[in-house]
C-alpha positions in Angstrom: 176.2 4.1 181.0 172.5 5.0 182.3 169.8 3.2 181.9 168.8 4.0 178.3 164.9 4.3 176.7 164.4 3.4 172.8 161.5 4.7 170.7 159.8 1.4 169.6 160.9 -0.1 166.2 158.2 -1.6 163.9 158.2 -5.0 162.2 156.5 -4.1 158.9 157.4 -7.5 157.2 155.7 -10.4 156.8 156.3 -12.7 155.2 158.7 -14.4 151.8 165.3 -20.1 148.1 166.4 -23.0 148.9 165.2 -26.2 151.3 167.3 -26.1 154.6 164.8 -26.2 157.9 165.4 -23.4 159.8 162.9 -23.2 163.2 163.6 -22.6 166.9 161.2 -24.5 169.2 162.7 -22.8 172.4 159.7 -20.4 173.1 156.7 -21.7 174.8 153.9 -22.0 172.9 155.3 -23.1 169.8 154.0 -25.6 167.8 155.8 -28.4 165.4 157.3 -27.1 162.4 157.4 -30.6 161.0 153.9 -32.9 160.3 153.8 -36.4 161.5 153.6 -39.2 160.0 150.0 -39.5 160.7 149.3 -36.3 158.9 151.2 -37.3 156.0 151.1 -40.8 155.2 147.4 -41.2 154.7 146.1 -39.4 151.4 147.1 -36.6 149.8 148.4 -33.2 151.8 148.4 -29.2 151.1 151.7 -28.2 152.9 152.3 -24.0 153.5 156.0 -22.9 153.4 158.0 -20.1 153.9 161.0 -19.4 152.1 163.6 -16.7 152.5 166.8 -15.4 150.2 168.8 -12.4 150.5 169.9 -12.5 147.2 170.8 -8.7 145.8 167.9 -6.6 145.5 168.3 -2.8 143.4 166.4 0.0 146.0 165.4 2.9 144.6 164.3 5.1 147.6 167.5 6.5 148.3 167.7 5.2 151.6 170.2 3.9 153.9 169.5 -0.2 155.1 170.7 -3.4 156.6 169.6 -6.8 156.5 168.5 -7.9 159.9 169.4 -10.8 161.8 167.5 -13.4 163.9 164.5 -12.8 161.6 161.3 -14.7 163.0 157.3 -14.3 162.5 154.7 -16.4 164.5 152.3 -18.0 162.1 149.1 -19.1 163.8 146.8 -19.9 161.3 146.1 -20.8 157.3 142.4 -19.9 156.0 142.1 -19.3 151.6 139.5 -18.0 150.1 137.5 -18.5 146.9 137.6 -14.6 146.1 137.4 -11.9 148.3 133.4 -11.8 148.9 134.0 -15.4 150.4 132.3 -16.0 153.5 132.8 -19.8 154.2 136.6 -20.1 153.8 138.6 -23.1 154.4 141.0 -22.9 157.7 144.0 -24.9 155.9 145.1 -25.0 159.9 144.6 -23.7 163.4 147.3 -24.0 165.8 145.5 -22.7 168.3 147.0 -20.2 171.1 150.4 -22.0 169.9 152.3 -21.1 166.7 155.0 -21.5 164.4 158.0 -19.4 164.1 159.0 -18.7 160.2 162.2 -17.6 160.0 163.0 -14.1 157.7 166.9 -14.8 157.1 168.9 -16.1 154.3 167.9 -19.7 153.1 165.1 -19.7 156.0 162.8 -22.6 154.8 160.0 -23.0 157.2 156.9 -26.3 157.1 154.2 -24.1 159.0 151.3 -26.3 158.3 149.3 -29.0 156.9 146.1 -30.1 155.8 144.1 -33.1 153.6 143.4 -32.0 150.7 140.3 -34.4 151.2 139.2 -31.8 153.7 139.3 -29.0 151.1 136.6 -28.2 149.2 136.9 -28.8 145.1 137.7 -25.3 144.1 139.8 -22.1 142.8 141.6 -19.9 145.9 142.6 -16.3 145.1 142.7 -15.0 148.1 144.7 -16.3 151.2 145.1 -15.2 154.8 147.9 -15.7 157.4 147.4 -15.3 161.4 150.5 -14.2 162.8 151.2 -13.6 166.5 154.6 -12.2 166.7 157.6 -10.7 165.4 161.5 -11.1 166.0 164.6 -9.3 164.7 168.0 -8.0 165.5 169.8 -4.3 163.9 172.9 -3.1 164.1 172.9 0.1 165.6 175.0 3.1 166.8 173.2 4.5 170.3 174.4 8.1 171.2 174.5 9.2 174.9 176.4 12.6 176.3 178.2 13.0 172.8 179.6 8.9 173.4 178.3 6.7 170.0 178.2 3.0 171.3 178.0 0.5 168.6 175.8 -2.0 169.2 172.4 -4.4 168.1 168.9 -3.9 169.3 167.3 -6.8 169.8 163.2 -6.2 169.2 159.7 -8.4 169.7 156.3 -7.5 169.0 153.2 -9.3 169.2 150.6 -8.4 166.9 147.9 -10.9 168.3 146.6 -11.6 171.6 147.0 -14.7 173.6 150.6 -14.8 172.8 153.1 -17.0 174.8 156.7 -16.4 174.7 159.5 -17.1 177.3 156.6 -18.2 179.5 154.8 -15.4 179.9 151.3 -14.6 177.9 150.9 -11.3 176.1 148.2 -9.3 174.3 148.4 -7.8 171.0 150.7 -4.5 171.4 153.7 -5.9 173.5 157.0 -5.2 173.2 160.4 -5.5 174.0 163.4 -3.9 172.7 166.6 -4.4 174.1 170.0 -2.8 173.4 173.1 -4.7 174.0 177.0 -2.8 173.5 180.2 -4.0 175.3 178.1 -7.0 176.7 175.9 -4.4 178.8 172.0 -5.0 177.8 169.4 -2.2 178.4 165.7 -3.2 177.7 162.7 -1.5 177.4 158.9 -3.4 177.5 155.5 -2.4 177.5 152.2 -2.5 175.9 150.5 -0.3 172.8 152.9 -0.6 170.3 151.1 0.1 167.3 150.9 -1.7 164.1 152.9 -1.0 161.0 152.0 2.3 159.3 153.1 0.9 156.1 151.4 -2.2 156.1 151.2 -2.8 152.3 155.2 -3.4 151.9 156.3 -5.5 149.8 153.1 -7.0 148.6 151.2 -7.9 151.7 148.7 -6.1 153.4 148.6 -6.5 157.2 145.2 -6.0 158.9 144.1 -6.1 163.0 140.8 -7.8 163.0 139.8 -8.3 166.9 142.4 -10.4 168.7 144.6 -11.1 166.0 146.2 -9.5 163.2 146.8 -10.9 159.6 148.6 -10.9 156.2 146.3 -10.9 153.1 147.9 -11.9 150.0 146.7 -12.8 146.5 147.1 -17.0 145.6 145.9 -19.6 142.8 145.4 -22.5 143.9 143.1 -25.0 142.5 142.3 -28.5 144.3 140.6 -30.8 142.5 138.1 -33.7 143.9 140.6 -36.0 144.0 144.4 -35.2 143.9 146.7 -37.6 143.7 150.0 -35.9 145.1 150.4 -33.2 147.8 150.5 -29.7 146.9 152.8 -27.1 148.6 151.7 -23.1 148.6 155.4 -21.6 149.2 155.3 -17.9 149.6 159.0 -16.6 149.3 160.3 -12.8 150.5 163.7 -11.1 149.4 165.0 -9.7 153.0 168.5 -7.5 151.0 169.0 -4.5 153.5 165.3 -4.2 153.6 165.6 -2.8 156.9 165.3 1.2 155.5 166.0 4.4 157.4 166.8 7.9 156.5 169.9 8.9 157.5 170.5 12.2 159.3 173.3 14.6 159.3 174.1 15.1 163.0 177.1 15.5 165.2 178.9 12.1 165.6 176.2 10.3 163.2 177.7 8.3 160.1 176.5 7.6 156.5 174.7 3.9 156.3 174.7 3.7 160.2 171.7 3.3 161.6 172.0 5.5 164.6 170.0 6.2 167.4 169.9 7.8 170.8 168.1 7.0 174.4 165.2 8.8 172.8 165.2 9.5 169.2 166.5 7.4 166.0 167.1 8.0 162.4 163.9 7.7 161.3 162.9 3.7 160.0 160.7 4.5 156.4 160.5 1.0 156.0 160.9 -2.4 157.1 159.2 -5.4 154.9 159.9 -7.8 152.3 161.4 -6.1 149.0 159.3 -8.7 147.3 157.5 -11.6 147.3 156.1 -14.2 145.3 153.7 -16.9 146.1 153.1 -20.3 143.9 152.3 -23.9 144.2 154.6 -27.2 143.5 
């Protein structure tokens, strides 16, 4: 088969039940998704999770979906916020150029970060904000070429900050690779300038490119007092059910709830996010 070109997929998803750690420390740059003893056993700590179910969810669009696979975000960094006119918020943490991958698929329950809660100002937070660096996921699809359908996945990354090391290599905001792999033949396509998500708002979060880095905003309440005596955890879970969503087309050789595709076109993807989320603290 010739060498084949994709029309770049977006990750439009951010974000979040149950407790098993899921994280994959293969990728350079990646930091810990576990905090040490140091950073634990010495006063009281605010932990950030993400949590991930597939249970059934009812769409309503009228759409055609799947559930992807090999679902991962990059989580760089934790800052809250008193309200939205906030300007000294706390940075819950920083990991830097590094990261921690959250994983998007069923059961997913991710330790991103920690902080003190002796470092936190006394206060309310409504407001939070969530650095992320990258996106990873796989999708079943059927790739057309001279009137042939080959069934096969597209795996896809996207780095939505700069400064972003994966496989060893260092990447700005706006790189991608997709890669198609049928009758274990792969085909990939990279580059730079993929854009952000045109529906950023899905399921509850609003992504916004600030600068270098890009970032979900999402409404929180917190309240840490002046001196807590247990950790607190901010979970924010996401319901993933087939919420990759495309509109299927009646062509030649194309099939209902198929996501298909060709070396330069595809069904076109209306949405890709969490169906919803929820956010709350144990």
């Amino acid at each position: 088969m010739r060498a084949l070109l994709f029309a770049p997929l977006l990750f439009l998803a951010c974000s979040p039940a149950s407790t098993e750690t899921s994280f994959d420390p293969a990728d350079s740059g990646t930091a810990s998704d576990t905090a040490t003893a140091a950073e634990t056993s010495s006063g009281s700590s605010l932990l950030f999770r993400v949590r991930t179910n597939t249970k059934p969810f009812a769409h309503a669009d009228g759409l055609a979906g799947q559930t992807s696979s090999q679902t991962k975000q990059g989580i760089r960094k934790l800052r809250i916020y008193r309200d939205a006119s906030d300007g000294a918020p706390v940075t819950v943490f920083d990991h830097g150029k590094g990261f921690v991958e959250a994983g998007y698929d069923d059961g997913n329950d991710t330790l991103v970060g920690t902080a003190k809660l002796a470092t936190i100002p006394a206060a309310r937070y409504t407001l939070a904000r969530i650095t992320v660096t990258h996106s990873k996921y796989r999708v079943v699809s059927t790739l057309h070429v001279g009137g042939v359908g080959y069934p096969g996945t597209f795996d896809c990354v996207q780095t939505l900050s700069n400064d972003v090391t994966l496989d060893g290599a260092t990447h700005p905001m706006g790189w991608y690779r997709y890669v198609f792999t049928t009758a274990g033949m792969s085909y990939p396509q990279e580059g730079t300038g993929a854009p952000l998500p045109t529906s950023p708002g899905t399921g509850g979060f609003t992504l916004k490119a600030e600068g270098a880095e890009s970032y979900y905003e999402m409404p929180i309440d917190l309240t840490v007092t002046v001196d807590p005596k247990s950790d607190l955890t901010l979970v924010t879970e996401v319901n993933m059910d087939r919420s990759f969503r495309w509109e299927d087309q009646a062509l030649v050789g194309y099939a209902k709830d198929i996501y298909d595709t060709t070396p330069t076109d595809r069904e076109p993807v209306r949405r890709f996010g969490a169906n919803s989320y929820v956010v709350k603290v144990e």
